[in-house]
Steps between C-alpha positions, in 0.01 A plus 500: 500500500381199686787228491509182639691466901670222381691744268439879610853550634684409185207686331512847732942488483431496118235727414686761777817491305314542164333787635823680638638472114190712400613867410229766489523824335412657182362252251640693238880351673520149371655373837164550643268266553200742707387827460335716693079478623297732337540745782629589859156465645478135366871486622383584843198291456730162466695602801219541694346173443871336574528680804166416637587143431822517674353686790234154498793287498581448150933503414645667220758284374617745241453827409194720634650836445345768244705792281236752414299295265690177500465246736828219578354137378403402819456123604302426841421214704220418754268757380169459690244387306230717627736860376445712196876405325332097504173556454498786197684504215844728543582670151833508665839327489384251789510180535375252791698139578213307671590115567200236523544117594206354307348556171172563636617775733692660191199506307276610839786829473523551159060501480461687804545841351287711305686507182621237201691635185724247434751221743794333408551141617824324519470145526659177387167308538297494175205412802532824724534688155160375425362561834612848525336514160188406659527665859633867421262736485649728255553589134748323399730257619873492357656129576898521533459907406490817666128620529543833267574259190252633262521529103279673357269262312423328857194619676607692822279603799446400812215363783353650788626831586733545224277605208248362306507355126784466278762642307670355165458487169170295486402672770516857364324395204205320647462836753525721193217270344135531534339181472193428273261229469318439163224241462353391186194322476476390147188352476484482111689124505 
């Protein structure tokens, strides 16, 4: 999550008490809002990559702790940008808090990794929504939304290293279709 300095604190105290309300458990338990990863080796896979970015100087705010195959919703700060947990995509309950000053260094961190499903931008400025528009480099952009919105008629994919093509509705149809060109040259007339 990149957020602005000018309102990160506010921000962090917010998202960190949102997060300590999350219960995780069996999904089959209303109260819960997680579930478990597919497995204790992807478990200890998340923990790893936490851990390595801890022991590069990254803080976990919240969480970081595993129970055989589930994993605490963990929220971190200062994660260095060169380590596996910023530069891969997770699959896990973790989440980075990443402050910029300038729109231009936002977008510089938001573009400088290898993958682009989908961002959410929060913004009061009908202008910066535009230019994140513009300046992302990923699949789609959700203005004043989180970035998994999706419905099912929208196309959904994303850039880079986060898969190629579409999914949707039109989408599955035009894949399922085999094109064909047919020419007539009526030269009766």
């Amino acid at each position: 999550m990149l957020v602005s300095e000018q309102v990160v604190e506010d921000f962090t105290k917010y998202c960190l008490e949102e997060t300590a309300a999350l219960q995780f458990g069996d999904k089959k338990n209303e109260q819960d809002d997680m579930g478990p990863l597919i497995n204790e080796r992807e478990a200890n896979r998340v923990i790893e990559w936490v851990d390595a970015a801890v022991d590069a100087g990254a803080t976990v705010l919240i969480g970081g702790k595993k129970y055989g195959n589930y994993v605490e919703p963990t929220i971190m700060q200062d994660v260095p940008r060169d380590s596996l947990l910023y530069q891969e995509e997770i699959f896990g309950p973790v989440a980075m808090i990443q402050s910029f000053t300038t729109y231009n260094e936002a977008m510089t961190l938001a573009n400088e990794v290898n993958y682009g499903l989908q961002a959410g931008v929060f913004t009061t400025s009908l202008q910066t929504a535009h230019n994140t528009i513009r300046d992302l480099h990923v699949g789609g952009v959700m203005i004043n939304d989180s970035s998994d919105f999706r419905i099912d008629a929208m196309p959904f994919g994303g850039t880079k290293g986060s898969g190629v093509g579409r999914e949707g509705v039109y989408d599955a149809m035009v894949e399922m279709t085999e094109q064909r060109v047919v020419c007539f040259n009526n030269q009766d007339q």
